[in-house]
N, C-alpha and C positions, 0 to 999 in steps of 0.2 A: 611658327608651326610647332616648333619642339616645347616652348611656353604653354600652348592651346593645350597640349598632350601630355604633358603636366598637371595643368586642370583638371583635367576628363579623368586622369586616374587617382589625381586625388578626391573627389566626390566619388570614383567607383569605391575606392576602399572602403568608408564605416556604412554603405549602401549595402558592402556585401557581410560588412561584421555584424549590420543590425540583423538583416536578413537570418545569418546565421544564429544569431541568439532567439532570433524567433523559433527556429526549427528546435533548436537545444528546451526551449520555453514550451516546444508543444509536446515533448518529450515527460513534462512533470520531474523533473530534475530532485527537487525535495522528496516527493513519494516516492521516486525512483530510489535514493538515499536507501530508503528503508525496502525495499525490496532486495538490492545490493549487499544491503548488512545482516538481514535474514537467511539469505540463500549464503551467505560465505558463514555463516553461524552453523547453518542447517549441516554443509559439505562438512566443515572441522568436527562436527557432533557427532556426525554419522561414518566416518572414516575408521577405519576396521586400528588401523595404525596411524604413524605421522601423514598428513593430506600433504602431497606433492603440490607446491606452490604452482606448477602451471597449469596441471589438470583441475585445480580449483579455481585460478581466474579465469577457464575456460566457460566453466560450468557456470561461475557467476552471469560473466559478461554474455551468455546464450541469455541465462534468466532476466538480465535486466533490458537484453535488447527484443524480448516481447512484453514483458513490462511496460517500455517505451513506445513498441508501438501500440499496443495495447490503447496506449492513455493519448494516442494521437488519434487511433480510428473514434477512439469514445467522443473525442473534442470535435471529431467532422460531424455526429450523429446528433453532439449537444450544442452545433451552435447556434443556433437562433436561440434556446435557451437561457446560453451563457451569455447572450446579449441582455438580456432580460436583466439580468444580477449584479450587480454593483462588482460583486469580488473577483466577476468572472467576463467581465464586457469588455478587459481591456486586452484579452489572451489574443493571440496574434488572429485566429481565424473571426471569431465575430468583429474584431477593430480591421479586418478587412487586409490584413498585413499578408497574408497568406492564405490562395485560392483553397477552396474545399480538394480540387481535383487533387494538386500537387499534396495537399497535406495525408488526402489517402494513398496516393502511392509510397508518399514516406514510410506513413503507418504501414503500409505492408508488406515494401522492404525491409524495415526494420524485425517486423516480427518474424518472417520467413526466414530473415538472416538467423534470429536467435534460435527456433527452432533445426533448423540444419544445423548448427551450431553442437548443442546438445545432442543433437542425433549422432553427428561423426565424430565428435570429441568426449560427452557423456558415455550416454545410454538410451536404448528408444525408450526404456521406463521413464527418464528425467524429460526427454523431449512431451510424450503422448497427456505427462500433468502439464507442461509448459503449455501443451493444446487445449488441454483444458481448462485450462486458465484463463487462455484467449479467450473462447468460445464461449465461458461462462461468463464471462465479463465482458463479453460485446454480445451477443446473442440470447440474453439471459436477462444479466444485471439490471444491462443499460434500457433497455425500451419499459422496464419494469418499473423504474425509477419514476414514469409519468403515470403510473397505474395504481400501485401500492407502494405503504410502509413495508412490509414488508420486504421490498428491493435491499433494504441495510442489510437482511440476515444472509439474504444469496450474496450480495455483492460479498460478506467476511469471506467466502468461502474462497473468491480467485485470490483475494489478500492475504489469505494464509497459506496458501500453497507454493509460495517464495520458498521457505524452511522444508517443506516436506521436497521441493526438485533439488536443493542440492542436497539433503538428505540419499537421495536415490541415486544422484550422479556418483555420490561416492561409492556407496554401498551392494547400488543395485535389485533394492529393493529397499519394499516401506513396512517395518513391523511397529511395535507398540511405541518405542522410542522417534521414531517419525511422526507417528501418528499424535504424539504428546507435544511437541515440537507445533502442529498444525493446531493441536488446541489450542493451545497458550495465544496462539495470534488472533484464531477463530474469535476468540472468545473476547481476547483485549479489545479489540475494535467495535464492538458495540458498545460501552463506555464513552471510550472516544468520536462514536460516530454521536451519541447522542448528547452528548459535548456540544458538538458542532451543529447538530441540528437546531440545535436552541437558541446560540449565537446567534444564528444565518434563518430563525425561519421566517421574516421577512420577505425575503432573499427570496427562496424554496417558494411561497407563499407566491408573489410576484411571477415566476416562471411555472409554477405549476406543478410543482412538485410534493405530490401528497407526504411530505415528512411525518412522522409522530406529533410532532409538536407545531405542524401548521394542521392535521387533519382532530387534534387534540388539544387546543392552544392551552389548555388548564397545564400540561405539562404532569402529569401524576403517572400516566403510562409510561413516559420517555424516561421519567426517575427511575420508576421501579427497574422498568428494563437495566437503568443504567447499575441500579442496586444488586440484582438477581442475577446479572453475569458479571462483574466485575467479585463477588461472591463464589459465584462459580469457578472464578480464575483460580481463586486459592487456593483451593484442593489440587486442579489438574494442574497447576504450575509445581506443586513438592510432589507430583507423578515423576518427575522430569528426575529426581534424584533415586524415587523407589524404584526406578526400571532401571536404574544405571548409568543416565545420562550424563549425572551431576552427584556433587556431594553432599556431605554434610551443611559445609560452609553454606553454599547454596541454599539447604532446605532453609536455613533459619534466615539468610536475608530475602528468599522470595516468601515466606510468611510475614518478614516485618512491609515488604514493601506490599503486597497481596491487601496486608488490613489496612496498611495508606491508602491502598484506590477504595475500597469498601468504603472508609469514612467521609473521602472526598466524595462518592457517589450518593454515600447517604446525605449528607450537606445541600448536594446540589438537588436531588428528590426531596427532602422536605421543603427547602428555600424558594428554589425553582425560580433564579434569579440569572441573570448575565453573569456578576460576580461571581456565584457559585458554579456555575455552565463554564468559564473561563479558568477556576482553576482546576477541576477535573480534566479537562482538558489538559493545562500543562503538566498536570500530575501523571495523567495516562502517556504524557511527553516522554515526562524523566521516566517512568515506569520501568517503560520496554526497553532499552538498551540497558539500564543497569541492573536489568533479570538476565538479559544476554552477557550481557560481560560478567555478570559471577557463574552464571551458566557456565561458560568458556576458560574462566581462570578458576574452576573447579571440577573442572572433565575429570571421570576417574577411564 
């Protein structure tokens, strides 16, 4: 008997470790990454004086746990979709690993948690954008995604509002310095969205989702766009130093890295190739965090 029961609890264990990596998996962990690294960028930015280390992993871990569930309610709404899609057929709810029911309660425990979170630890200002964040990214973005291109330009908006809630957790308010913080990402992610569009429009193509470059396959809009705000970025990213944000250092490495994305977007708009879609792409990779880290090791 005590043999048998040995058994049973060794097949229970990686039953319940896969399990759990599934739930960790429908969390978006990688995008999660950069939600985490935004909003504790946003809080250090925006802090009047030194950010007390624990009111800032508060404010973080509220932002990342609607974040999370955020991108688990999106996974219950997109799976018959994500079955569709090669890069996305294998995520725990379309491979059948984890029921639609249980994955939406997670998704809204998790967000509810993060919202109270922010409410009794931030601020209701940091909570009411983390709501909005929700609500434009499930009630907004997502059902938009099967209708129009134009979903890329709503969806930047719940993705840059990471920076602008711990902005407000600290500070308590959003003036020009938030609001420059909220462009810089606004703006970054269509670039990179149209990176990825081009990659994947297959993909997109195959489930039905009108991208730029499945509802344009020529690919000359999805350039431009990608030319015409990664352009854009230039100017609003040395904002970040004329408001006070950042310094000197700063200004001159977000103009050297500003006219890297510019070239890679102009590359991949004339070429309009995989290769060139792939390296905008990791270009807009390396981009962002080492605008934020000079950002941060040049706080005035």
């Amino acid at each position: 008997m005590k043999e048998v029961t040995l058994d049973a609890n060794a097949r229970v264990a990686p039953r319940a470790a896969h399990a759990l990596a599934d739930y960790v998996a429908l969390t978006k962990p990688r995008l999660n990454l950069l939600v985490v690294a935004t909003s504790a960028a946003g809080y250090y930015l925006g802090s009047p004086g030194a950010p007390g280390a624990w009111r800032m992993a508060e404010a973080v871990a509220g932002t990342a746990l609607v974040a999370g569930g955020a991108a688990v309610l999106n996974q219950v709404y997109e799976r018959d979709t994500d079955a569709l899609m090669r890069r996305t057929r294998t995520r725990p709810l379309p491979d059948g690993r984890v029921g639609a029911a249980d994955a939406r309660l997670f998704g809204g425990a998790l967000s509810l948690a993060g919202l109270a979170l922010l409410a009794l630890r931030a601020n209701a200002l940091a909570a009411a954008l983390a709501l909005a964040t929700l609500v434009i990214y499930l009630a907004v973005y997502t059902p938009m995604k099967r209708r129009t291109s134009l979903s890329t330009l709503v969806g930047a908006v719940p993705g840059a509002l990471p920076p602008l809630i711990g902005w407000a957790a600290a500070r308590g308010s959003v003036d020009v310095g938030g609001a420059t913080l909220f462009a810089v990402v606004f703006l970054w992610q269509i670039p990179h969205f149209m990176a990825i569009a081009w990659m994947y429009r297959e993909d997109y193509a195959t489930a039905g989702f009108p991208m730029l470059p499945v509802v344009e396959p020529d690919g000359r809009r999805a350039g431009r766009q990608a030319v015409l705000y990664s352009a854009a970025l230039v100017p609003t990213s040395l904002a970040a130093a004329l408001v006070g944000v950042s310094g000197t250092i700063y200004f001159v490495v977000a103009t050297l890295l500003g006219v890297g994305l510019v070239v890679l977007a102009w590359r991949f708009a004339s070429s309009r190739t995989d290769r060139s879609a792939r390296a905008l792409f990791l270009g807009s990779i390396i981009y962002l965090p080492l605008l934020w880290l000079t950002m941060i090791a040049n706080h005035s």
